[in-house]
N, CA, C and O atoms as a CHARMM CRD file, in Angstrom:
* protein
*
  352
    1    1 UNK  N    -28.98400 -20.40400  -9.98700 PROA 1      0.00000
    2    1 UNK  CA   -28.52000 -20.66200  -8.63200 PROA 1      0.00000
    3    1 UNK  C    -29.71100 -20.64100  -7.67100 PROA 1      0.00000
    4    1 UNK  O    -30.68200 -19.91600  -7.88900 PROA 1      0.00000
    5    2 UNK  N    -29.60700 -21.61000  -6.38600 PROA 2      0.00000
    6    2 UNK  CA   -30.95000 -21.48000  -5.71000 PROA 2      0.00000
    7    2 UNK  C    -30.43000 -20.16500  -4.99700 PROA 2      0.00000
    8    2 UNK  O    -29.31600 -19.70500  -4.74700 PROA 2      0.00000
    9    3 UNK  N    -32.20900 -19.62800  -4.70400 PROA 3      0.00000
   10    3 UNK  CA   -32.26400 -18.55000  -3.98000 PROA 3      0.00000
   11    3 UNK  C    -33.29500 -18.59300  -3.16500 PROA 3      0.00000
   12    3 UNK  O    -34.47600 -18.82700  -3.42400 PROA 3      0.00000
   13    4 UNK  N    -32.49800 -18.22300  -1.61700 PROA 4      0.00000
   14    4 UNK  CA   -33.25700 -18.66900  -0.07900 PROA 4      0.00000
   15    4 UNK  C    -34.53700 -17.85400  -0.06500 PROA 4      0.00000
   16    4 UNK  O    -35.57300 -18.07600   0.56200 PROA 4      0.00000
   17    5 UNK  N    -34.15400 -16.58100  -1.12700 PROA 5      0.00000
   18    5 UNK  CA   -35.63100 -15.52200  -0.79100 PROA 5      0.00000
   19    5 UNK  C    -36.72100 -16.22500  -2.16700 PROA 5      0.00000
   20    5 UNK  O    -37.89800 -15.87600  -2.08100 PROA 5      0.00000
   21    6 UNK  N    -36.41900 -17.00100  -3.16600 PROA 6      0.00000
   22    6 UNK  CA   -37.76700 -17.86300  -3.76100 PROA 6      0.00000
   23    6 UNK  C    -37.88500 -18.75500  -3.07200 PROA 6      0.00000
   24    6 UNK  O    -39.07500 -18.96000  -3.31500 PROA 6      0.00000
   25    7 UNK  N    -37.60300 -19.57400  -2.30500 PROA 7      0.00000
   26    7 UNK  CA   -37.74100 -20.49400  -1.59400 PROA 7      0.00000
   27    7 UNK  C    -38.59300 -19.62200  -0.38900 PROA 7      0.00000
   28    7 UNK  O    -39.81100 -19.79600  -0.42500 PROA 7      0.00000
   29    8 UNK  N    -38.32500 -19.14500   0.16300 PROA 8      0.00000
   30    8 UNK  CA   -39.05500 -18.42800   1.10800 PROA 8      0.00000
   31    8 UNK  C    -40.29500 -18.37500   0.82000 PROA 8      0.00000
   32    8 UNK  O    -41.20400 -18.96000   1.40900 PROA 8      0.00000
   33    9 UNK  N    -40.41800 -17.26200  -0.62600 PROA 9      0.00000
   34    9 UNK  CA   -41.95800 -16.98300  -0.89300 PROA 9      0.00000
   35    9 UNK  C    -42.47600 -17.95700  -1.34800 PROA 9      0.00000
   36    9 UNK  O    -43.70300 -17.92800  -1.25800 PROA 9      0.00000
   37   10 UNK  N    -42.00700 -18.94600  -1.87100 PROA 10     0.00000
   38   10 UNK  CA   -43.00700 -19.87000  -2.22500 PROA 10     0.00000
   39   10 UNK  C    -43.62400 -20.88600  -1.43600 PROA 10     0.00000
   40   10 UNK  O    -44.70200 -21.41800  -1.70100 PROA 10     0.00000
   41   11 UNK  N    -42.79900 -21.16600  -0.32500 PROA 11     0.00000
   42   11 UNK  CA   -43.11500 -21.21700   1.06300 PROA 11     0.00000
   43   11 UNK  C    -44.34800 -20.52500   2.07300 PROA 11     0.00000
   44   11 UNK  O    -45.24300 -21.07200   2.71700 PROA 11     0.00000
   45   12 UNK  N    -44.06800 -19.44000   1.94900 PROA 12     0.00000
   46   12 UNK  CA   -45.04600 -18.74300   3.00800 PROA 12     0.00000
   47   12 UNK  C    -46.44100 -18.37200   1.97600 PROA 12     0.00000
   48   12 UNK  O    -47.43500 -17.80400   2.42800 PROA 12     0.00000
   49   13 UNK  N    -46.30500 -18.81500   0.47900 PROA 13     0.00000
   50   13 UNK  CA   -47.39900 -18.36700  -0.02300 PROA 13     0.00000
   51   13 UNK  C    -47.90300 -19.89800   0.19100 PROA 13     0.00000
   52   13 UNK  O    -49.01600 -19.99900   0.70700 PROA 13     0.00000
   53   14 UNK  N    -47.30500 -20.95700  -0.09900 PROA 14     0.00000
   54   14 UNK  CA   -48.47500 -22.56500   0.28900 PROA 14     0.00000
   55   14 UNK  C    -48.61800 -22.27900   1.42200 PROA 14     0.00000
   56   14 UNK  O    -49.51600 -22.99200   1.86900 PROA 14     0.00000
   57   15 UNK  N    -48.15600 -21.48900   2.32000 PROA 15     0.00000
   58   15 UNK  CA   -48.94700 -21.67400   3.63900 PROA 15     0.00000
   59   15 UNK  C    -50.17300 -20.72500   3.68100 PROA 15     0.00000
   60   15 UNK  O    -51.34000 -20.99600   3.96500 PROA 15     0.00000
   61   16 UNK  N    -49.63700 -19.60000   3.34400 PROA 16     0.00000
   62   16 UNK  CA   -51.60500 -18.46100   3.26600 PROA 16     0.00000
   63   16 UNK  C    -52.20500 -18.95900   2.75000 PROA 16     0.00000
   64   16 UNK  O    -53.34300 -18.70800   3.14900 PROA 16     0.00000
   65   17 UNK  N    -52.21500 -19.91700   1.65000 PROA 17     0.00000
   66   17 UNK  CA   -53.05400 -20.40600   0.36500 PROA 17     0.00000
   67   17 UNK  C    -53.83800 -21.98200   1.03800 PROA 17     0.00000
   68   17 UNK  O    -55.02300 -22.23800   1.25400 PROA 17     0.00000
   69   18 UNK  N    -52.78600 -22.68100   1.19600 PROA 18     0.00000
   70   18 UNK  CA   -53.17300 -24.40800   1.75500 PROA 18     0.00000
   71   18 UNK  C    -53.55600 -24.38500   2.95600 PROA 18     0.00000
   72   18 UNK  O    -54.48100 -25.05100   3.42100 PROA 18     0.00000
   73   19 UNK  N    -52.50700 -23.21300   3.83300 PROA 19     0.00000
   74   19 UNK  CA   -52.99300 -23.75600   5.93800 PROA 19     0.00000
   75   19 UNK  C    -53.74000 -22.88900   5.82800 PROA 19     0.00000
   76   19 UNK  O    -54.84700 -23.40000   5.65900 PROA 19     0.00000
   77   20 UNK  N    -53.85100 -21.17600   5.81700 PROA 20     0.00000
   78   20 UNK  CA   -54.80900 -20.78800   6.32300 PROA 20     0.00000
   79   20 UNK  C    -55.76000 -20.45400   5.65800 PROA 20     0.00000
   80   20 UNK  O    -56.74000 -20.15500   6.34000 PROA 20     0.00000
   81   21 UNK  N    -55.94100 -20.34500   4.10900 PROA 21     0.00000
   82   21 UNK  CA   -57.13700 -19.65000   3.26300 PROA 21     0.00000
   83   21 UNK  C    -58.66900 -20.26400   3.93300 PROA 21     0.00000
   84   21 UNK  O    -59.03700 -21.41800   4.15300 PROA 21     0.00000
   85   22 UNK  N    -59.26700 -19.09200   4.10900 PROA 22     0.00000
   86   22 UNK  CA   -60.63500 -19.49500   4.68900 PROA 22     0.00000
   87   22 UNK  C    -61.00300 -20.49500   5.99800 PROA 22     0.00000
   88   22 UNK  O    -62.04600 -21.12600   6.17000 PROA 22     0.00000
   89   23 UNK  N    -59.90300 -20.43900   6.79900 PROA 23     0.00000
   90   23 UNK  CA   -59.62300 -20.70700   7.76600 PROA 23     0.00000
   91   23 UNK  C    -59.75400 -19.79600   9.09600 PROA 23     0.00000
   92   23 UNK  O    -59.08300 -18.76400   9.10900 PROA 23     0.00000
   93   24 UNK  N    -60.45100 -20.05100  10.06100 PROA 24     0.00000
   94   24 UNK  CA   -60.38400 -19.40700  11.34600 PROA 24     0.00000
   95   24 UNK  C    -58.74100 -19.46200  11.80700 PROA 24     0.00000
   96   24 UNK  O    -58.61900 -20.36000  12.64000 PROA 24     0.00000
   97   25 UNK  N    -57.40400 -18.76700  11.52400 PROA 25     0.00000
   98   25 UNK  CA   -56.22900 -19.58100  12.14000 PROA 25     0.00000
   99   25 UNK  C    -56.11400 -18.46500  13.70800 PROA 25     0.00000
  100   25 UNK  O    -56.58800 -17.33200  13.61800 PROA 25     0.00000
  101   26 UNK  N    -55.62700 -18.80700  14.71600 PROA 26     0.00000
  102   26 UNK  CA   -55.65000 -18.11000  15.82300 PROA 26     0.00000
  103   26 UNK  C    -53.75900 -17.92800  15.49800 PROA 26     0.00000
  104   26 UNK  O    -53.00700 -18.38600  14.63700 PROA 26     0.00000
  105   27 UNK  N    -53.54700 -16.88000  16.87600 PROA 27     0.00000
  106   27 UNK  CA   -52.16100 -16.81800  17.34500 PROA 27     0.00000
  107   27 UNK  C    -51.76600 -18.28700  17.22600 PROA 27     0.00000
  108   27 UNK  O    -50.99500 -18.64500  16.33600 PROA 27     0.00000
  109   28 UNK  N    -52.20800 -19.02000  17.98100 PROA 28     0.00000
  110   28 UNK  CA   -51.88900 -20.29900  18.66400 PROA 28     0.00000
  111   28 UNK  C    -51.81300 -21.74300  17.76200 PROA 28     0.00000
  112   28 UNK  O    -51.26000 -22.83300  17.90800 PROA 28     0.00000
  113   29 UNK  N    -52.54700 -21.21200  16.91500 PROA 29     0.00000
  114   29 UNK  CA   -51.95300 -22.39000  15.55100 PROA 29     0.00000
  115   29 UNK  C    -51.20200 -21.89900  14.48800 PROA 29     0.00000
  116   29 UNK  O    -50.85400 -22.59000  13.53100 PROA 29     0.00000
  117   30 UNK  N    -50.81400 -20.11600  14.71200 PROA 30     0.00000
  118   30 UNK  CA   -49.93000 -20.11100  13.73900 PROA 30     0.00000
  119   30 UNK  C    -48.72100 -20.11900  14.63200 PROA 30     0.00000
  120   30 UNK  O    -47.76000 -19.61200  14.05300 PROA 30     0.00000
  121   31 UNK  N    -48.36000 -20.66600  16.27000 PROA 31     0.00000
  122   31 UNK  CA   -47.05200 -20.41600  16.59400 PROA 31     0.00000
  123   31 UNK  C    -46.65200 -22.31100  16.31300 PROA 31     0.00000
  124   31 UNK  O    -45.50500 -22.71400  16.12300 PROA 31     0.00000
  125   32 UNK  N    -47.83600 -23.17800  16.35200 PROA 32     0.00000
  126   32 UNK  CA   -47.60200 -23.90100  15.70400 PROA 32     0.00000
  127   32 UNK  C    -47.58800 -24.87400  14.56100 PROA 32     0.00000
  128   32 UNK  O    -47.57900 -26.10400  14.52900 PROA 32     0.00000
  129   33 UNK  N    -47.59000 -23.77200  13.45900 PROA 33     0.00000
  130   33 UNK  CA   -47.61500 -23.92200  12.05900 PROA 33     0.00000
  131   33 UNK  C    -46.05400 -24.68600  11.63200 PROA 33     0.00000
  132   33 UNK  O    -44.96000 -24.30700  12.04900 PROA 33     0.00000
  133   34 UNK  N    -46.28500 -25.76700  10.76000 PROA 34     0.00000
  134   34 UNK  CA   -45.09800 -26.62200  10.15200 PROA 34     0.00000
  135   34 UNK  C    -44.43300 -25.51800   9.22800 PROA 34     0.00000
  136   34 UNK  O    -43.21600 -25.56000   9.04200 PROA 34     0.00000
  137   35 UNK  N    -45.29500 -24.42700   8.58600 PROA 35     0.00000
  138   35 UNK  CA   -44.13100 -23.42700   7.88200 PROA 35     0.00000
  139   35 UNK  C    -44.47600 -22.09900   8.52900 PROA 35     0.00000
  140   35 UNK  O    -44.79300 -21.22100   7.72700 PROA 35     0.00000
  141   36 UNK  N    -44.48200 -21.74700   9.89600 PROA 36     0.00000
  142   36 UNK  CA   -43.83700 -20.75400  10.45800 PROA 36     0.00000
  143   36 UNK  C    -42.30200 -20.40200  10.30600 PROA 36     0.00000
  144   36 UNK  O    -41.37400 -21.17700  10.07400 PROA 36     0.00000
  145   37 UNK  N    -42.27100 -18.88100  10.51900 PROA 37     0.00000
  146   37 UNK  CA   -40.56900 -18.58000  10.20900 PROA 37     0.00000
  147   37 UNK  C    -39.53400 -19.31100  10.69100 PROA 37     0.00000
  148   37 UNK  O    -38.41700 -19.34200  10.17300 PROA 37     0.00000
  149   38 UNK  N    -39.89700 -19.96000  11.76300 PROA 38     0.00000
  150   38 UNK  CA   -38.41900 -20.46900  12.08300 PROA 38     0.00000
  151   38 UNK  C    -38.33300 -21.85400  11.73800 PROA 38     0.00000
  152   38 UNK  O    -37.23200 -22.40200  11.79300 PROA 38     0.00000
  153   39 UNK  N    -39.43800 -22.54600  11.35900 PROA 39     0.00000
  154   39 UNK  CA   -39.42700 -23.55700  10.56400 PROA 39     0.00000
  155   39 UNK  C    -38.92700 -23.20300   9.28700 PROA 39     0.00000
  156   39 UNK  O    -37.77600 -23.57600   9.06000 PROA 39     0.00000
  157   40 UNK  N    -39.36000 -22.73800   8.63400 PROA 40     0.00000
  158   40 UNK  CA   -38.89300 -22.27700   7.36000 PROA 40     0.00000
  159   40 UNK  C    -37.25200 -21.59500   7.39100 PROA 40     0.00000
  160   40 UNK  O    -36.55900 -21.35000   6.40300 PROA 40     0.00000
  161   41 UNK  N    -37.01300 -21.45500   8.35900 PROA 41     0.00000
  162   41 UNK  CA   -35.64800 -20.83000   8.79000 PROA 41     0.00000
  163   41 UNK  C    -34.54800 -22.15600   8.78200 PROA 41     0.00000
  164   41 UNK  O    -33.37900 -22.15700   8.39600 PROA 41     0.00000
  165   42 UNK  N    -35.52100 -23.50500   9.46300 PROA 42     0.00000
  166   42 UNK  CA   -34.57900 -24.39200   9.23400 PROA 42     0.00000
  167   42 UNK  C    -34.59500 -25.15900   8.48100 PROA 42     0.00000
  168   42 UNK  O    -33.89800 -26.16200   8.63400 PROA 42     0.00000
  169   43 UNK  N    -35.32600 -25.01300   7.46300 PROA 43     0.00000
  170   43 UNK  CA   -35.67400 -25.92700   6.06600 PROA 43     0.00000
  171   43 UNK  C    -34.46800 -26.34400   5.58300 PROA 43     0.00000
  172   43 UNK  O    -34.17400 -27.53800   5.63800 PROA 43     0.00000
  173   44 UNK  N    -33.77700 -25.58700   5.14900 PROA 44     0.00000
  174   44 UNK  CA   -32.24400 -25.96800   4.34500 PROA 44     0.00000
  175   44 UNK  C    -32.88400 -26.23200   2.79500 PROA 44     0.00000
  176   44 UNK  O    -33.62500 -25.52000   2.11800 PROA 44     0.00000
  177   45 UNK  N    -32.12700 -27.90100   2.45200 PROA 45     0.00000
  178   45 UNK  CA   -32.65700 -28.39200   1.14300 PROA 45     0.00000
  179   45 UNK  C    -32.69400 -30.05300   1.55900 PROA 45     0.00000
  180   45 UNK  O    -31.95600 -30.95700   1.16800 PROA 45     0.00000
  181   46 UNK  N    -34.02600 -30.09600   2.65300 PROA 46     0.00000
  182   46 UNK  CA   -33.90500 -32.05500   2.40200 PROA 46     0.00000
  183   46 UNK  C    -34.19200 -32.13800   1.44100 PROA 46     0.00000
  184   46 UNK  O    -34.54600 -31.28100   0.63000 PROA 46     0.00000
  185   47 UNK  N    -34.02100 -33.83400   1.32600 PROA 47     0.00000
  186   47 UNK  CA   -34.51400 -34.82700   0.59600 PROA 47     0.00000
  187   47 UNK  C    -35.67800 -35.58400   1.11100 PROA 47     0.00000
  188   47 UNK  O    -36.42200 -36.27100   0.41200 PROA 47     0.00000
  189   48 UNK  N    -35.76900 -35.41600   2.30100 PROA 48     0.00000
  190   48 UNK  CA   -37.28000 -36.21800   2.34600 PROA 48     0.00000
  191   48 UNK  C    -37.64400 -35.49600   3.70500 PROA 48     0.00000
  192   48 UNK  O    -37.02200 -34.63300   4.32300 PROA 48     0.00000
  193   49 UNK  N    -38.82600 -36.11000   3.97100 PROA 49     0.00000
  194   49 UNK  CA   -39.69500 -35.84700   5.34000 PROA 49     0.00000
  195   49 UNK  C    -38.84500 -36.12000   6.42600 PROA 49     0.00000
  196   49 UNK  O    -38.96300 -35.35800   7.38600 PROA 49     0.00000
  197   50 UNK  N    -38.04400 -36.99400   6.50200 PROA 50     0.00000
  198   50 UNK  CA   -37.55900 -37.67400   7.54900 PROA 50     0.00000
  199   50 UNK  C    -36.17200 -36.66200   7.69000 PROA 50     0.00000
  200   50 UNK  O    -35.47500 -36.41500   8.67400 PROA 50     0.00000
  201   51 UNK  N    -36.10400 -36.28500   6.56000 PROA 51     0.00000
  202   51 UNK  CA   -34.47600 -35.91800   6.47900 PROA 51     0.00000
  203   51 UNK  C    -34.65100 -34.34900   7.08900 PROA 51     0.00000
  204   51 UNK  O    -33.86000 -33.88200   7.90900 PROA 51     0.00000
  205   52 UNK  N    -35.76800 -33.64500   6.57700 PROA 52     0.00000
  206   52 UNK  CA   -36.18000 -32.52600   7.56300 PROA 52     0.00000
  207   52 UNK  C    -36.11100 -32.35100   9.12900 PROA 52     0.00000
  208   52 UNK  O    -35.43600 -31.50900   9.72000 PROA 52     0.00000
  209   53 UNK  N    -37.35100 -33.78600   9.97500 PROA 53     0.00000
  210   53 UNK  CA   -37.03700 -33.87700  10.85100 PROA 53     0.00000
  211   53 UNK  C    -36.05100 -34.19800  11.59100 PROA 53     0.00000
  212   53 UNK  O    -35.99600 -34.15100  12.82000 PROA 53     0.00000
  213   54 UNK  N    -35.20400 -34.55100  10.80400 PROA 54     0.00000
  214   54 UNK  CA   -34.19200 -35.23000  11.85500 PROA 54     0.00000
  215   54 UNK  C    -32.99200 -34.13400  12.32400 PROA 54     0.00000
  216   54 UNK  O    -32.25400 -34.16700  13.30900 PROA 54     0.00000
  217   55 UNK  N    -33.13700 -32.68000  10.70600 PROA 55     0.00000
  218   55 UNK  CA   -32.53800 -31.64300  11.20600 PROA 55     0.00000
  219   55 UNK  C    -32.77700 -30.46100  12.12900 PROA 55     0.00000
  220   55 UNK  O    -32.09500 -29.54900  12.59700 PROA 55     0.00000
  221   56 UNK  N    -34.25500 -30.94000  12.20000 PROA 56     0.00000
  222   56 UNK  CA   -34.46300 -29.77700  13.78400 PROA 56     0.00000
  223   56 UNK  C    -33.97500 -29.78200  14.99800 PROA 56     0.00000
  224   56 UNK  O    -33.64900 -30.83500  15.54600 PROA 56     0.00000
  225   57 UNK  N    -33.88100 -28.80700  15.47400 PROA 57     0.00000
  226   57 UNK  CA   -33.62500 -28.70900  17.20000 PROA 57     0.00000
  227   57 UNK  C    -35.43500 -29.50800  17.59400 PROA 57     0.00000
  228   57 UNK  O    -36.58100 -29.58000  17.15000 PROA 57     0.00000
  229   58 UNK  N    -34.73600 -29.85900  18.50000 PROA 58     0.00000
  230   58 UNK  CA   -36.10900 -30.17700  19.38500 PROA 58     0.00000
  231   58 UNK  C    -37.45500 -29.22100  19.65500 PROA 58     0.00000
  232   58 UNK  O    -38.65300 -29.38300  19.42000 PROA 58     0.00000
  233   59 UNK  N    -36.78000 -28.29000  20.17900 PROA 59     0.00000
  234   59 UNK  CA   -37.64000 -27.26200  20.48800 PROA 59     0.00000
  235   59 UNK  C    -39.01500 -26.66900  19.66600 PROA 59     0.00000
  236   59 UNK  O    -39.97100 -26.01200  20.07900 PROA 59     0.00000
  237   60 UNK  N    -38.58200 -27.34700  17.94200 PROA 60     0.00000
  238   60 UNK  CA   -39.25600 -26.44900  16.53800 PROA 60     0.00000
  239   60 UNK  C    -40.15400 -27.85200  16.45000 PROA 60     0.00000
  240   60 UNK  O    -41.36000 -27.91800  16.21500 PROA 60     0.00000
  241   61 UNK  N    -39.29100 -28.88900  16.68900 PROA 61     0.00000
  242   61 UNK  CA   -39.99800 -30.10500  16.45600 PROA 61     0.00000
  243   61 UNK  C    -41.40800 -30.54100  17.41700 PROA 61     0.00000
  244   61 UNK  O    -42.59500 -30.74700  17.16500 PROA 61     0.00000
  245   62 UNK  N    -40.72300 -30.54900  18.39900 PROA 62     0.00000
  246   62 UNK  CA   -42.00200 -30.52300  19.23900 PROA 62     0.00000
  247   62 UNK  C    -42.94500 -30.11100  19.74700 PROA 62     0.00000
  248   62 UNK  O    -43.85000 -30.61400  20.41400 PROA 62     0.00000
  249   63 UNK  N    -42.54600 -28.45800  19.16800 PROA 63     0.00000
  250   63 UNK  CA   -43.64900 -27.48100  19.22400 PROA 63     0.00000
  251   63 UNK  C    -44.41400 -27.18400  17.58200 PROA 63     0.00000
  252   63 UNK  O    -44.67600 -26.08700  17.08800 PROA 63     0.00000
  253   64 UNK  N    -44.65700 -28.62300  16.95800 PROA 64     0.00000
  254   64 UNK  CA   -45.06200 -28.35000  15.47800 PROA 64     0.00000
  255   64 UNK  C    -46.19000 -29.00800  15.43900 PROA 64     0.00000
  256   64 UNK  O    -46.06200 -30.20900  15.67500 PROA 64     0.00000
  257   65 UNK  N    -47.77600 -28.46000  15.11700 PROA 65     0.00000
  258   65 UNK  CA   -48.81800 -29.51500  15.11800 PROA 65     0.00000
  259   65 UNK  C    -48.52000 -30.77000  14.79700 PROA 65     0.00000
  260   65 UNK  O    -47.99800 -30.83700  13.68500 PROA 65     0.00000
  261   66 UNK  N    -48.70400 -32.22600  15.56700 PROA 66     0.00000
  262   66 UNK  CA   -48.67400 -33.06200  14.95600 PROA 66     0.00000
  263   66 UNK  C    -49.09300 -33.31300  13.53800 PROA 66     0.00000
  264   66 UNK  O    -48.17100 -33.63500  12.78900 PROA 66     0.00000
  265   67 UNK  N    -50.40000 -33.22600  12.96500 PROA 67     0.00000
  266   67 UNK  CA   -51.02500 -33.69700  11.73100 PROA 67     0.00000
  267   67 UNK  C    -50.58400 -32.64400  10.66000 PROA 67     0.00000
  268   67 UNK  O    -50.71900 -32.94100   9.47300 PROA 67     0.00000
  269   68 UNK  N    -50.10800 -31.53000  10.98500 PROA 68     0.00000
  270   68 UNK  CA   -48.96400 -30.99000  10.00100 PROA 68     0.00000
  271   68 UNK  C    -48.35000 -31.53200   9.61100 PROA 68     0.00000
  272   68 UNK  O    -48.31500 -31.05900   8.47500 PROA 68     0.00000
  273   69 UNK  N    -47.41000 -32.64000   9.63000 PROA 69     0.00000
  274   69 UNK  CA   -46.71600 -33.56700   9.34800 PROA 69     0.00000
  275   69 UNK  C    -47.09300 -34.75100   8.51200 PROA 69     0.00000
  276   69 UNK  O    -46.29400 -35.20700   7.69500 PROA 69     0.00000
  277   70 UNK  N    -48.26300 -35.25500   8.68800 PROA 70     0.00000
  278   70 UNK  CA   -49.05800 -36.33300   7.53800 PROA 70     0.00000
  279   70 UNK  C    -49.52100 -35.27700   6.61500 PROA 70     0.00000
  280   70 UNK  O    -49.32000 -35.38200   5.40500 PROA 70     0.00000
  281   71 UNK  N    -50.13600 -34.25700   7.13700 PROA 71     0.00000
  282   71 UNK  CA   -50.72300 -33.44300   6.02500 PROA 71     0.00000
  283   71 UNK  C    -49.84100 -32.90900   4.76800 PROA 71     0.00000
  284   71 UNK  O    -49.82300 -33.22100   3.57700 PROA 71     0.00000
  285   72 UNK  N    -49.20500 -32.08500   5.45200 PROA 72     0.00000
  286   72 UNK  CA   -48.27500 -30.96300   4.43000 PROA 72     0.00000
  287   72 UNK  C    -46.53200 -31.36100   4.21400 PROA 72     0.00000
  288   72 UNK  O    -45.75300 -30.97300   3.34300 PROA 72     0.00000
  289   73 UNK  N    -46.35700 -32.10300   5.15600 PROA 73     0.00000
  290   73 UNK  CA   -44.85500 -32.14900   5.02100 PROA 73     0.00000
  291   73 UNK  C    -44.47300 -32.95300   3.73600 PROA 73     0.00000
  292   73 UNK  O    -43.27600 -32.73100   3.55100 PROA 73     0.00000
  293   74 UNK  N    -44.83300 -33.57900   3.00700 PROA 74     0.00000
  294   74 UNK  CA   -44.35500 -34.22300   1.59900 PROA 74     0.00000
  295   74 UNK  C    -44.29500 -33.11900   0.63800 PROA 74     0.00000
  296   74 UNK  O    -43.35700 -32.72700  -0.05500 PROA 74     0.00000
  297   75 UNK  N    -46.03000 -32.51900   0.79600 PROA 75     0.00000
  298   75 UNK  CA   -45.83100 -31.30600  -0.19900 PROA 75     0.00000
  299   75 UNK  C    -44.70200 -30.68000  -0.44900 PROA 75     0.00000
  300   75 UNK  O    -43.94700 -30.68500  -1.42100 PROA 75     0.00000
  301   76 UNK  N    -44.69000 -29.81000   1.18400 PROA 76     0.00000
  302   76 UNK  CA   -42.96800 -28.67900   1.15800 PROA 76     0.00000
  303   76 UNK  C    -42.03300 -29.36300   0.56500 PROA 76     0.00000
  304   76 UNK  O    -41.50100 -28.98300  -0.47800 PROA 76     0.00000
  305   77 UNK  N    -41.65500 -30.75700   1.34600 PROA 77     0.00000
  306   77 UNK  CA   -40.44600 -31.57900   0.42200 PROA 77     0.00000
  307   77 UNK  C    -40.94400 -31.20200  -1.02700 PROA 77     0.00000
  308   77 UNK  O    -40.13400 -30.36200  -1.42000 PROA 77     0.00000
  309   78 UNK  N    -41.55800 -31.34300  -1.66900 PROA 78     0.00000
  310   78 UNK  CA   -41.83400 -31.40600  -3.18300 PROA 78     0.00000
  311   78 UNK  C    -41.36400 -30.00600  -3.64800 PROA 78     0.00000
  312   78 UNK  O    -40.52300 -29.87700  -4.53800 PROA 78     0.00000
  313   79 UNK  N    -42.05400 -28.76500  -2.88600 PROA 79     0.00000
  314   79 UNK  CA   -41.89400 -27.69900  -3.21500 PROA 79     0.00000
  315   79 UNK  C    -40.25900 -27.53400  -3.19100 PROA 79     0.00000
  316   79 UNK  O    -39.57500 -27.22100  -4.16500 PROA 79     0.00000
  317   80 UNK  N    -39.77300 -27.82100  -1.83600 PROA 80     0.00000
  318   80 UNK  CA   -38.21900 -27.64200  -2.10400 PROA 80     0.00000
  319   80 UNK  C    -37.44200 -28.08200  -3.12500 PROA 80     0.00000
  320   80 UNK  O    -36.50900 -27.41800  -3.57600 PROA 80     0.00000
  321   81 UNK  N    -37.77700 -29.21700  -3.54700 PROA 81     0.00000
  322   81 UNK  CA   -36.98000 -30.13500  -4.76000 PROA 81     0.00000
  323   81 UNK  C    -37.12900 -29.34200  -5.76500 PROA 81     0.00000
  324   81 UNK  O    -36.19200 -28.96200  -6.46700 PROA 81     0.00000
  325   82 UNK  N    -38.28800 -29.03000  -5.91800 PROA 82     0.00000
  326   82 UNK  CA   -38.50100 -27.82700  -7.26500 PROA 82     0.00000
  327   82 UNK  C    -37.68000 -26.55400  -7.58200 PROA 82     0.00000
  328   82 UNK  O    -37.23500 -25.99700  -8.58500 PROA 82     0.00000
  329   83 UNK  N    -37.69400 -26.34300  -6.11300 PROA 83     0.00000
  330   83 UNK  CA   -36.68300 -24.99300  -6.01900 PROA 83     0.00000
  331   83 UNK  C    -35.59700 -25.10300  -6.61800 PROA 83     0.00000
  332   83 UNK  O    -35.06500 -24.32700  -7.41300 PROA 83     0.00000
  333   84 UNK  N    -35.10900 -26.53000  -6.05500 PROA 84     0.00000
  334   84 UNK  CA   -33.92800 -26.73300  -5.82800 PROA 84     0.00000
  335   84 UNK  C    -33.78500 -27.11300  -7.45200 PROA 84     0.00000
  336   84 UNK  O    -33.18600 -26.32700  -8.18500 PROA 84     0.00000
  337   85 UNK  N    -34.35300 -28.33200  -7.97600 PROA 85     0.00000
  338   85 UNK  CA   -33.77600 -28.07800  -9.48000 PROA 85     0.00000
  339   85 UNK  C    -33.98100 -27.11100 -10.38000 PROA 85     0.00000
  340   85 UNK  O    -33.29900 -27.01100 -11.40100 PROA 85     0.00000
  341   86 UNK  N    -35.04000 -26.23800 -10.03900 PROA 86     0.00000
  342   86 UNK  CA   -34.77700 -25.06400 -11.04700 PROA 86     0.00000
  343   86 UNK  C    -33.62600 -24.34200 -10.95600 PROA 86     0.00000
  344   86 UNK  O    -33.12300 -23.83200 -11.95700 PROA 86     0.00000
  345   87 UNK  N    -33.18100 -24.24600  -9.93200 PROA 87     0.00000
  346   87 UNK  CA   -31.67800 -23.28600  -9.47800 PROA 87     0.00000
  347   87 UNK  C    -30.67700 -24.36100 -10.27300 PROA 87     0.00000
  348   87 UNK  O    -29.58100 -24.01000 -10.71000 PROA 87     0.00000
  349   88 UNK  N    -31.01500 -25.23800 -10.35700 PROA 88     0.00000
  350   88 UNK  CA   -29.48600 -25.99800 -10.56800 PROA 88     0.00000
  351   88 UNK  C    -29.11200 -25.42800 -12.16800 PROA 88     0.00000
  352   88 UNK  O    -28.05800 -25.75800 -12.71000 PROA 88     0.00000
């Protein structure tokens, strides 16, 4: 069965590992980090990039680095799918 708390960690670990490892990250790029908590809060289970964005509130969306989005957002999709069929 999927479970929101592996999904979580495997989540917040591509982010210590991919966004910030050996990285200068400030307050201010982690409030707008693509897998900050409340991003990750509204992850759910897309199917694609698009299908993510289109489920945010505004507020998460537009306060999300732009190039977060070319960069990392396919990955997470990938990571989620994984989740998601191992649970199945």
């Amino acid at each position: 069965m999927f479970e929101d708390a592996d999904l979580r960690r495997l989540l917040t670990s591509f982010r210590d590992l991919e966004l910030y490892s050996g990285k200068d990250v400030d307050l201010e790029s982690r409030r707008h980090c693509i897998l900050r908590r409340a991003m990750i809060d509204h992850l759910g289970q897309p199917r694609s990039v698009q299908g993510w964005r289109l489920g945010l509130p505004g507020y998460l969306l537009g306060n999300t680095e732009p190039g977060h989005w070319q960069l990392y957002a396919p990955r997470v999709i990938e990571l989620v799918r994984r989740i998601v069929r191992a649970g199945s």
